[in-house]
Wavefront OBJ file of the C-alpha trace (Angstrom):
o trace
v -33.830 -14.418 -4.441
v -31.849 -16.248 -2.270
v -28.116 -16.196 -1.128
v -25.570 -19.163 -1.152
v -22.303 -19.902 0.196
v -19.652 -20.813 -2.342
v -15.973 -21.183 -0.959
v -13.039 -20.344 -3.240
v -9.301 -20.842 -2.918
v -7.528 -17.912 -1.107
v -3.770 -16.605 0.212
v -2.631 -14.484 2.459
v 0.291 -12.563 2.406
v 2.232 -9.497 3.621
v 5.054 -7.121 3.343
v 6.857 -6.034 6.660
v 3.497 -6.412 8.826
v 1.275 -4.805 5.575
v -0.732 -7.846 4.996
v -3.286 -8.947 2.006
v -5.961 -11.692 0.672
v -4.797 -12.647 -2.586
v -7.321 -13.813 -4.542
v -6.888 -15.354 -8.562
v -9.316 -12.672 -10.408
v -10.326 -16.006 -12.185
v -12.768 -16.910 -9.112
v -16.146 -15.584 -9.016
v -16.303 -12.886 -6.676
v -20.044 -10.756 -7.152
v -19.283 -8.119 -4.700
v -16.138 -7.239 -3.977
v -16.453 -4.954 -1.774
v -18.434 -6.919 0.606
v -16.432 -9.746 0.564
v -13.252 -7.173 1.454
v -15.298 -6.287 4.713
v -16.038 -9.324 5.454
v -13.016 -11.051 5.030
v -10.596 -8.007 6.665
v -12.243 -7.503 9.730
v -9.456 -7.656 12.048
v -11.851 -9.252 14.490
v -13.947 -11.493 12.213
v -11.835 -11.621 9.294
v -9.752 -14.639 7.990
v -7.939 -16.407 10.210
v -6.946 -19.494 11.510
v -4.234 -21.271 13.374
v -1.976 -20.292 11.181
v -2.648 -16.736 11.409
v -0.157 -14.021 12.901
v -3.657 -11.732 13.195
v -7.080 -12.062 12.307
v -8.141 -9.897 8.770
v -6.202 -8.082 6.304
v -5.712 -4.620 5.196
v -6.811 -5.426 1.990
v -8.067 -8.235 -0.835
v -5.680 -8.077 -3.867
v -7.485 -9.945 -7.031
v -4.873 -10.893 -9.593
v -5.184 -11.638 -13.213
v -1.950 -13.234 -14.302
v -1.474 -12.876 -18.091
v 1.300 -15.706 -18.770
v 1.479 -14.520 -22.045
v 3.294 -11.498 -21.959
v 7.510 -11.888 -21.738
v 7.495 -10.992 -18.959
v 4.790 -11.944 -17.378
v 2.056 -9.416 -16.470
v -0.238 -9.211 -13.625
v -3.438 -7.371 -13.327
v -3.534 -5.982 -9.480
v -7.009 -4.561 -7.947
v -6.686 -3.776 -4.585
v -10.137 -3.515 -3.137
v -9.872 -2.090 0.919
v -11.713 -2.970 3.680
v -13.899 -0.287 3.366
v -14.855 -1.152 -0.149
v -12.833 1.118 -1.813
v -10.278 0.471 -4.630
v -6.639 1.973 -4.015
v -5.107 3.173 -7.045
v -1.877 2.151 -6.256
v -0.193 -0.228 -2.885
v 3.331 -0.837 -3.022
v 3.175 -3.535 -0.556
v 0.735 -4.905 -1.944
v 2.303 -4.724 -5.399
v 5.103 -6.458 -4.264
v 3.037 -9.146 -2.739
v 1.210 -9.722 -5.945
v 4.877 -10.068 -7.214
v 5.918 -12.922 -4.886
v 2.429 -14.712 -5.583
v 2.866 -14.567 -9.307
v 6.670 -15.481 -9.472
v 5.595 -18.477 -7.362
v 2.863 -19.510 -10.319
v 5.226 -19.183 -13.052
v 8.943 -19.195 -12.010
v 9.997 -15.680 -13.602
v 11.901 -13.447 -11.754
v 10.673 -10.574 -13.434
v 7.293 -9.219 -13.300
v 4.990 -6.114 -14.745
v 2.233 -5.562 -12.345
v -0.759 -3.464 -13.983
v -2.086 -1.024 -11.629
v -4.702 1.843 -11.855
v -1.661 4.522 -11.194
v 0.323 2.498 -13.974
v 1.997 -0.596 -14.822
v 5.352 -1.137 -13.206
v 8.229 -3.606 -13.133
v 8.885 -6.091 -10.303
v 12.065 -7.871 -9.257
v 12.035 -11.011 -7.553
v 15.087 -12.453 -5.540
v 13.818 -15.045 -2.994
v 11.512 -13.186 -0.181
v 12.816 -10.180 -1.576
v 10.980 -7.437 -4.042
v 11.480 -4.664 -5.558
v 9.217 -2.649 -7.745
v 9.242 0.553 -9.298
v 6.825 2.825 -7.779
v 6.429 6.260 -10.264
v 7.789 9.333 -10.267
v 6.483 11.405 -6.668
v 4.604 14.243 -7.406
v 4.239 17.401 -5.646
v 1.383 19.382 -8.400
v -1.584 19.779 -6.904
v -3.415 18.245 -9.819
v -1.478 15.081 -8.827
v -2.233 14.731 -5.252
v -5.052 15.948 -5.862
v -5.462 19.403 -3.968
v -8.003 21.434 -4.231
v -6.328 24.774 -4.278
v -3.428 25.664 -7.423
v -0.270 25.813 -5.389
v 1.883 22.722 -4.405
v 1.262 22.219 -0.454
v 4.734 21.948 1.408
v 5.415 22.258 5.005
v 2.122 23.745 6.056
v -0.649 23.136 8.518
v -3.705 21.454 7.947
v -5.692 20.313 10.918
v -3.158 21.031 13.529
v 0.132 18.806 11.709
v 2.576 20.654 9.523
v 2.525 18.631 6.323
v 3.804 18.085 2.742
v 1.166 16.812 0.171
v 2.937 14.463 -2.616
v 1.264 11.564 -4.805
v 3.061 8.351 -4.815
v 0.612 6.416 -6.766
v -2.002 7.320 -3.968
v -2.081 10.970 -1.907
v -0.302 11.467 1.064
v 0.222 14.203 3.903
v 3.621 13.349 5.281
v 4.791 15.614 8.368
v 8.447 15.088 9.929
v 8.399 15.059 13.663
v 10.844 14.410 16.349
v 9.693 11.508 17.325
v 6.653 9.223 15.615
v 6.156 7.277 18.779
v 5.122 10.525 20.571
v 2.330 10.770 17.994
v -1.068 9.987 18.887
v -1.760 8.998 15.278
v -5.451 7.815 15.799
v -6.030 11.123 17.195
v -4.761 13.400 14.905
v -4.971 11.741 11.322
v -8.275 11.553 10.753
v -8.928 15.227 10.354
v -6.059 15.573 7.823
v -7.302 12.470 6.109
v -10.536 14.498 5.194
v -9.442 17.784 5.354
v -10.879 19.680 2.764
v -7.871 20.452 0.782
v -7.793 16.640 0.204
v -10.660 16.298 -2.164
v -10.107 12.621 -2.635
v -8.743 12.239 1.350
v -5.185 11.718 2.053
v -2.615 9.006 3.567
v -1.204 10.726 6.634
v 2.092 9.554 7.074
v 4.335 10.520 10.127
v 8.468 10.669 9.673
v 11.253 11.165 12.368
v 14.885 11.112 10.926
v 17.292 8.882 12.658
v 21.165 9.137 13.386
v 22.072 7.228 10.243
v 20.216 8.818 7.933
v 16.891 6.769 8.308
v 13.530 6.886 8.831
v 11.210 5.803 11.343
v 7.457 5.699 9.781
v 4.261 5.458 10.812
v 1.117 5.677 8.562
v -2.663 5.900 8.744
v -3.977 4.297 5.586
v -7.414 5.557 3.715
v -9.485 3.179 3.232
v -8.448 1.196 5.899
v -9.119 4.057 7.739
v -6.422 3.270 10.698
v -2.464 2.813 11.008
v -1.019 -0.227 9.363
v 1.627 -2.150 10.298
v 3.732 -1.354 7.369
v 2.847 1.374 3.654
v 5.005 1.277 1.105
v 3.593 4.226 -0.854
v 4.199 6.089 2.425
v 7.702 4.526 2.698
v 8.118 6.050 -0.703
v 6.571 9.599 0.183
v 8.115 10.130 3.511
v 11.677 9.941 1.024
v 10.106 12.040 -1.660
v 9.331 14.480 0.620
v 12.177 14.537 2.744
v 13.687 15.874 -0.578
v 11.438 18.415 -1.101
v 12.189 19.940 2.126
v 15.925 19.382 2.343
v 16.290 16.615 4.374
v 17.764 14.600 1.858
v 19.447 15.132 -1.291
v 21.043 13.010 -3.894
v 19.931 9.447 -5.333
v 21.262 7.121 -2.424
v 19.079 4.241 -1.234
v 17.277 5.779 1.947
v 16.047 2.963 4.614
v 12.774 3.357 6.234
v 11.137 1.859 9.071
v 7.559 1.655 9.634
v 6.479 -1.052 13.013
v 6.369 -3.556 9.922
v 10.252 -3.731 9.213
v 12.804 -2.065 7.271
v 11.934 -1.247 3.525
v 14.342 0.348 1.207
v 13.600 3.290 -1.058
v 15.440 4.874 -3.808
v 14.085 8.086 -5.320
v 16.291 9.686 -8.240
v 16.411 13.276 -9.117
v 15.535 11.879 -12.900
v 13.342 8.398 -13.506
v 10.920 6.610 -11.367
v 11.346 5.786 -7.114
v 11.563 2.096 -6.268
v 10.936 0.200 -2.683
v 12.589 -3.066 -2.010
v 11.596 -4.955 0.740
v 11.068 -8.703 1.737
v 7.399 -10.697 1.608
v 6.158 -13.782 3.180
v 2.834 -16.183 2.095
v 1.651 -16.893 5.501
v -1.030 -19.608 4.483
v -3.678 -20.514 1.990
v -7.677 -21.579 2.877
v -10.409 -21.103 1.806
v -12.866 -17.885 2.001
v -17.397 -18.214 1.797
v -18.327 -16.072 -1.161
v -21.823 -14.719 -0.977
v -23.548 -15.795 -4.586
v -27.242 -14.616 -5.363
v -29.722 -17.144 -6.854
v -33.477 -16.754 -8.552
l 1 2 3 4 5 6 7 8 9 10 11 12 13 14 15 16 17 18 19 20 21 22 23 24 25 26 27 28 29 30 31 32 33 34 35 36 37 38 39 40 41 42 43 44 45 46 47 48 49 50 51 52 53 54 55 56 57 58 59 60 61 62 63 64 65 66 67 68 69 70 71 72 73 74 75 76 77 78 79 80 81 82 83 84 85 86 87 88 89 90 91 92 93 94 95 96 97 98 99 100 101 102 103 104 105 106 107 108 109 110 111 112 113 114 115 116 117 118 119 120 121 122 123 124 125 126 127 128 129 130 131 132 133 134 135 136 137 138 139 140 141 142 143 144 145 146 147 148 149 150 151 152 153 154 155 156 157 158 159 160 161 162 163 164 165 166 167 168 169 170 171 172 173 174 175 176 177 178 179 180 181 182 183 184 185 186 187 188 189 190 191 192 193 194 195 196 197 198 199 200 201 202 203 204 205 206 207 208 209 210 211 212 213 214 215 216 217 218 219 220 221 222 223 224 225 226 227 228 229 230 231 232 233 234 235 236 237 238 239 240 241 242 243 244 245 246 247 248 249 250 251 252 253 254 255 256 257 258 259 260 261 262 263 264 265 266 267 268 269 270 271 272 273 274 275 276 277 278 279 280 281 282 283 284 285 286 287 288 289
């Protein structure tokens, strides 16, 4: 057996600095999880002259279902380490932008293994709904009975909450002072994360904002931008009385300013703008007799 080269069609976008290769689900991809390493490397990846940055932090395939009023998109985020997320929010607004560009609605349901959710499009703008946050630790998952707020696990005080994926989100005076790299990775896999954990870092600002930064699993090193994170870092400034009330809540990872909404009652939402930086075209790997 022998392996050929086929190219297909490919975009890339991102949200605030989170960036993706959007592929149609309708081209043949055999291994997806090969072609996600491949094609994210931030070193070897896709790239060009066009290109802010070599790689990705992730392949989005997308089945648009034209159909459906309104339109519905099938999102499968596969990481660069092969792995499918159950849930991006960037990403799920990116998969937004690309299918309001293929069909001209303004309005979008976006399929994803945590759930379908609804999508607003206005210009480079997006906002989706992202869930209701949850702190049970059959949610996150934990692998103990009782919710995990404000405690230590590997050396940074965290809360555990699931917004659409798990995260470990610990407020700290100041994220810059954070030697993320350092310290994430043994939350990540602690063992009270039996699936791993999103470690997310928060510092509260003068106006009532949020600086962010976030180490993502499965890309298994900080992004420029998590929306999920966005999401839990409000979620759980909640839960430890940081915040209270419905109000819009901006916050900031290195990516740019995303806005987050999370009600006492009915689902969170993040609204933030997106950008297609270019399309080319990617080698797929295809096996012959």
């Amino acid at each position: 057996m022998s392996v050929l080269h086929e190219r297909i069609p490919v975009a890339k976008y991102h949200g605030t600095g989170n960036d993706f290769i959007v592929v149609d689900a309708e081209e043949s991809v055999p291994d997806r999880p090969a072609f996600a390493s491949t094609h994210c490397n931030r070193d070897s990846g896709i790239g060009g002259a066009e290109a802010e940055r070599r790689g990705a932090d992730g392949v989005l395939f997308l089945a648009l279902e034209r159909r459906y009023s309104p339109p519905r998109v099938v999102m499968t985020l596969v990481q660069p380490d092969g792995s499918v997320a159950a849930m991006c929010g960037n990403g799920a607004r990116c998969a937004a932008s690309w299918a309001a560009g293929r069909t001209g609605s303004s309005e979008l349901m976006i399929d994803t293994p945590a759930g379908t959710r609804h999508a607003v499009v206005e210009g480079d703008r997006v906002t989706i709904e992202m869930g209701d946050p949850s702190f049970r630790p059959r949610d996150v998952p934990l692998a103990r009975e009782s919710e995990l707020v404000e405690e230590d696990v590997e050396g940074l005080t965290v809360t555990a909450v699931n917004t659409g994926v798990p995260h470990a989100v610990a407020f700290v005076d100041d994220v810059d002072d954070v030697d993320l790299d350092a310290v994430a990775p043994a939350v990540r896999h602690a063992d009270v994360f039996p699936e791993g954990a999103n470690v997310t870092v928060a510092s509260p600002n003068d106006d009532g904002s949020f600086s962010q930064r976030t180490f993502e699993r499965g890309v298994e090193g900080e992004t420029q931008s998590c929306g999920t994170g966005a999401v839990a870092v409000v979620a759980a400034g909640k839960r430890v009385g940081l915040l209270d009330g419905d109000a819009a809540v901006t916050v900031s990872p290195p990516g740019g300013d995303l806005e987050i909404t999370v009600p006492d009652d009915g689902p969170a939402t993040l609204s933030g703008p997106t950008e297609r930086e270019f399309e080319t075209e990617l080698d797929v790997d295809v096996r012959s007799p």
